[in-house]
C-alpha positions, 0 to 999 in steps of 0.5 A, spaced: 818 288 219 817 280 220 823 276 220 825 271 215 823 263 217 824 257 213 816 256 213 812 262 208 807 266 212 802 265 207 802 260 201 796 261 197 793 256 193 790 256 186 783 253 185 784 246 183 778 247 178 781 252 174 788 249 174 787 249 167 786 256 166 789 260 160 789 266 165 795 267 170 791 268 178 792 275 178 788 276 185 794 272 188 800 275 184 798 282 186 797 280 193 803 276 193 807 281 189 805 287 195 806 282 201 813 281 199 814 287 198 812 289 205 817 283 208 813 277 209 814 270 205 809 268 200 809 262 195 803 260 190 801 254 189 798 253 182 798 245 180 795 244 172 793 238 172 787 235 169 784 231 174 782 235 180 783 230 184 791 230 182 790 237 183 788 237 191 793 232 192 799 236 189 796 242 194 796 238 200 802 234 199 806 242 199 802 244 203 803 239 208 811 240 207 811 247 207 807 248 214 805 256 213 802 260 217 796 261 213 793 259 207 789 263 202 785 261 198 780 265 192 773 262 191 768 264 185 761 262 186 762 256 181 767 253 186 765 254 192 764 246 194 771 245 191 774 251 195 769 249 201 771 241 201 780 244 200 778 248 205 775 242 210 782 237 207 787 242 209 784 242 216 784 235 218 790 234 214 796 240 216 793 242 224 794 249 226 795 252 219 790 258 218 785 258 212 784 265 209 779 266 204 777 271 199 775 275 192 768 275 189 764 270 193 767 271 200 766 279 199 759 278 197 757 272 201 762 272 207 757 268 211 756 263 206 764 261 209 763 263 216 759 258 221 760 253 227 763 247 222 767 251 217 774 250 215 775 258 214 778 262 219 777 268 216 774 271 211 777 277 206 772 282 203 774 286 198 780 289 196 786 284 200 792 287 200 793 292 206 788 286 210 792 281 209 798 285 211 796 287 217 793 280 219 800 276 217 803 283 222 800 279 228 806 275 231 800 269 233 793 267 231 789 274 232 786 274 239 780 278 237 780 279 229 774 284 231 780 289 230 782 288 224 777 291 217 775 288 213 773 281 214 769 276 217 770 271 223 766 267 228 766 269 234 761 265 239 758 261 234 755 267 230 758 271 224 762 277 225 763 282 219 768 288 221 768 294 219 770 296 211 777 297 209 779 303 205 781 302 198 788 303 197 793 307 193 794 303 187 801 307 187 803 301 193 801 295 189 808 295 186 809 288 180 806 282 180 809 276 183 810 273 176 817 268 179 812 265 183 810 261 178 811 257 172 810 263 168 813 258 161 806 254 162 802 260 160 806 262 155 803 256 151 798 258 144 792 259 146 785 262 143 782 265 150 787 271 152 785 276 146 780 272 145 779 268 138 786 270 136 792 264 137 796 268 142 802 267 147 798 272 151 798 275 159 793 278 162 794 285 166 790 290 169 791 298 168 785 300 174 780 297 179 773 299 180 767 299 175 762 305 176 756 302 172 750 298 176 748 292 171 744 288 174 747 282 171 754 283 174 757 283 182 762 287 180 760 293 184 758 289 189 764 286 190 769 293 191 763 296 195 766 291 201 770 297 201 770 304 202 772 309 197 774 316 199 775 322 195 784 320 195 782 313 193 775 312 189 771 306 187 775 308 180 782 308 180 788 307 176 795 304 177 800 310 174 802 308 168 809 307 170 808 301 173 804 298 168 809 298 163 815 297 167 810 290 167 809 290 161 816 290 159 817 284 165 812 280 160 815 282 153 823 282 155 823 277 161 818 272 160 818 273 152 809 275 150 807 277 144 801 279 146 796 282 152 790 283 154 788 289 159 782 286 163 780 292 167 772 291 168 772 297 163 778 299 159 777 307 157 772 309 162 775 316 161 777 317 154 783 321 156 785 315 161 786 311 154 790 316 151 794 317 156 795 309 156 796 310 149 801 315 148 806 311 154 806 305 151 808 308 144 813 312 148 815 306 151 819 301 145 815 294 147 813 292 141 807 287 143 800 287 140 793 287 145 786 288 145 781 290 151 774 290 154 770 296 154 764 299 152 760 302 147 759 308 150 768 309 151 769 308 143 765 315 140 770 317 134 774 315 129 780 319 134 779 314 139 780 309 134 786 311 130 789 311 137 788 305 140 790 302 133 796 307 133 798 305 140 799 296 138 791 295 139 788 289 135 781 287 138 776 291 143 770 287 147 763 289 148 758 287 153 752 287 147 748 283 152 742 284 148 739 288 141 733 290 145 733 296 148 728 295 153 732 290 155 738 294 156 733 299 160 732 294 163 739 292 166 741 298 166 747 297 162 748 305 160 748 305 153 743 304 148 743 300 142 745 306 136 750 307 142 753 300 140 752 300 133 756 306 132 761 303 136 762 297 133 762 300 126 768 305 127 772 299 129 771 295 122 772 302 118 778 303 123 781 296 123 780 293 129 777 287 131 770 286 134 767 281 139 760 282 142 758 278 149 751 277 148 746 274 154 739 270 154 735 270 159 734 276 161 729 279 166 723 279 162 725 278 155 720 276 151 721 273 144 722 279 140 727 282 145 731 276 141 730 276 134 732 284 136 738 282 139 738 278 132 737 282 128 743 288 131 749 282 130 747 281 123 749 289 123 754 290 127 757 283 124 762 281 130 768 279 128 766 273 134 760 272 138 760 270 145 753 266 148 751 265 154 744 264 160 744 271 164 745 267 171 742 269 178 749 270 181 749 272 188 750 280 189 746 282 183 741 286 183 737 280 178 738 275 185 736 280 190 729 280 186 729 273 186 722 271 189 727 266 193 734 267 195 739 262 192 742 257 196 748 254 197 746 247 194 744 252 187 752 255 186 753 249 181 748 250 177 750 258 176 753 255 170 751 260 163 753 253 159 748 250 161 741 253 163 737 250 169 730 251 169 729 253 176 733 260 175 729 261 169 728 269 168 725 270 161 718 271 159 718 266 154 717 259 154 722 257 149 727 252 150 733 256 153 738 250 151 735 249 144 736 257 143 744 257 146 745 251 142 741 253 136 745 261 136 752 257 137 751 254 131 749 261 128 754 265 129 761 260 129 761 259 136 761 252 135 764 250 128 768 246 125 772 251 121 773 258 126 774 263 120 775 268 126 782 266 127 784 268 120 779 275 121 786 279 123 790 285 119 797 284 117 801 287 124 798 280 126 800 275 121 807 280 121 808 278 130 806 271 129 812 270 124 817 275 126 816 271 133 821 266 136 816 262 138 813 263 130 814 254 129 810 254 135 804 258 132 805 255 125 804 248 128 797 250 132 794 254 126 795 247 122 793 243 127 786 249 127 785 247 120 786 239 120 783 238 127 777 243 127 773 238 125 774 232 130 774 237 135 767 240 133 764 233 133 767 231 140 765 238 143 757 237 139 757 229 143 759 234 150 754 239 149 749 234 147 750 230 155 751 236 158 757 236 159 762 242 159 763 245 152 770 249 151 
């Protein structure tokens, strides 16, 4: 058991470019979260400032006090010049911390940090609750990291890659960090938790792992840096005691209204989603939520009448495409009657619907569009999402790449903003006119959001029986009278190519 220091052992940094987030860093409250539990000190750094610049500064100034022995950080595709360029700072600045990486980029990429000029000590792959505990273990700077699975370090001027770490007992993860953080800056009104909805909302998670193959999503690529067993299987579920011992901590001590559960696959298992259901039920929180799940889960009226039953108002479905060649194509593993069933059992049953559709794709042609068309006009959404497929690294849609994507090509990786060098499609349509085209089409980019007003009466009832009921009312005026303003300015971003929101 380490013992006690005026010094944290870890400090984990929040990337500066997702300060603005609505989502709390669950990666780094979960393994803040366990880390305590093991006896190590932790603290999270998570400055919100607009400016990244200001954000960098604030991180290096802490850190620069704190002195920790390590530092770990989390890296998306996205930001790996912004996370690389922190990771170079924190170097020359604070001498002798150890900078850790990890998550989705450094799982599948691990090489992508690991080189004779990088500031990245060590790369965690996978799962890094039981890696970092055993690397915070070691007394001193690790003599030979070879011993320890589950990373990735240089050694002799060559990228060295240990052998996979098990996945772990979810039963050991314990609660969420939230006192590391200002959990009050999360609780501001925000459309973006279920989304489309004004909520004062926290994501949680009531499982890890995805067992389906698209091939537009790493997913599966990133739990495969490590191994599953039968005690511990790529699919897992924390026990439901847990989850609501931490919804409670969000309803009765930090005051949420609402939640949303971001397993990769909510209901994967009917009887896993009922079993959630009934405890809940069973447990007295009175807070509403939504979920993201697939067609092939929402197959009756029961299942729907239940998660209704049980606080449910919103479900979300990767569509991706009306084209059922398409589907095929990416492997999505449900079909096009699949998700028109589902989403028709939704409006008879009162929940809302939101539908995340992709263009893009491999190989899609004209008509695969206007079939993706053609089946939001029937299953009507009660919001729809719009986005370019990407070839983001460890998709199977990059591995079929004639070239691999470069490091320089990360920035570009963005599903707003189409660049014709990762073109996919067989068409020559102009994938920026069709984005711009479909967000008018189908209220993505309005200046009204009828969508915001499309809920039933339990959410009208929590909105006004909350404490924080003159805040909604305030944003929802706001809505109505600013929209308008709001729709011209994001109109003039989009058309310089500037980030929409």
């Amino acid at each position: 058991m380490p013992t006690l220091k005026s010094s944290p052992d870890i400090v984990f940094a929040v990337s500066p470019a997702n300060a603005q987030s609505a989502y709390m860093p669950f990666y780094f409250l979960y393994l803040a979260g366990y880390l305590e539990k093991c006896g190590y000190t932790v603290e999270i750094l998570n400055p919100h400032e607009k400016d990244l610049e200001a954000n960098i500064g604030l991180i290096l100034r802490e850190l620069a006090i704190k002195r920790p022995r390590y530092v770990g950080l989390s890296c998306f595709v996205t930001d790996f010049n912004i996370i690389t360029d922190l990771a170079a700072r924190i170097k020359h600045s604070i001498i002798g911390t150890r900078i850790l990486v990890g998550n989705a980029h450094p799982s599948i990429a691990p090489e992508d940090f690991i080189s004779e000029h990088s500031p990245f000590d060590i790369v965690v792959r996978g799962e890094g609750e039981l890696t970092v505990a055993e690397i915070l273990s070691h007394p001193a700077e690790v003599s030979e990291p070879g011993i320890i699975r589950g990373i990735a370090y240089l050694k002799e001027g060559k990228p060295m890659i240990t052998q996979n770490r098990e996945l772990m007992d979810l039963a050991e993860c314990g609660m969420p960090a939230y006192h590391l953080i200002d959990v009050e800056w999360y609780k501001k009104i925000r459309k973006s938790i279920i989304r489309r909805l004004a909520t004062v909302g926290a994501v949680i998670y009531t499982g890890r792992g995805c067992p389906f193959q698209c091939t537009f999503c790493a997913s599966n690529t990133v739990w495969q840096a490590n191994d599953a067993t039968r005690e511990h299987p790529l699919v897992r579920k924390r026990p439901l005691a847990h989850v609501m011992q931490d919804l409670g901590i969000l309803q009765n001590v930090h005051g949420f209204d609402f939640f949303y559960i971001l397993d990769d696959t909510f209901g994967i298992r009917e009887e896993d989603a009922i079993a959630f259901c009934d405890a809940y039920r069973a447990s007295g929180l009175r807070m509403l939520w939504g979920a993201e799940t697939r067609a092939s889960c929402i197959r009756n009226e029961r299942i729907v009448s239940i998660l209704r039953e049980a606080g449910c108002i919103q479900l979300d479905f990767g569509v991706e495409s009306g084209s059922p060649r398409m589907l095929k194509s990416i492997k999505k593993g449900c079909d096009v009657g699949q998700i028109a069933k589902a989403f028709e059992l939704c409006r008879k049953g009162g929940l809302r619907t939101f539908a995340n559709v992709l263009i893009n794709l491999p190989g899609e042609q004209a008509a695969d569009l206007a079939k993706t068309e053609g089946l939001l006009a029937e299953i009507k959404p009660t919001y729809t999402s719009i986005g370019v497929t990407q070839p983001y690294p460890g998709t199977e849609i990059a591995a079929h790449l004639p070239a691999r994507v470069l490091k320089e090509d990360y920035q570009s990786l963005n599903r707003l903003f189409p660049a014709d060098k990762f073109r996919l499609s067989a068409h020559q349509g102009d994938l920026r006119q069709i984005l711009l085209s479909w967000f008018a089409r189908y209220g993505v980019d309005t200046p009204f959001e009828s969508s915001l007003f499309k809920a039933d009466w339990r959410y009208w009832r929590a909105l006004l029986t909350s404490k924080h009921r003159a805040a909604y009312l305030w944003f929802i005026l706001k809505e109505v009278l600013l929209g308008p303003l709001r729709f011209i300015k994001s109109s003039l971003l989009t058309s310089k190519g500037e980030a929409w929101q």
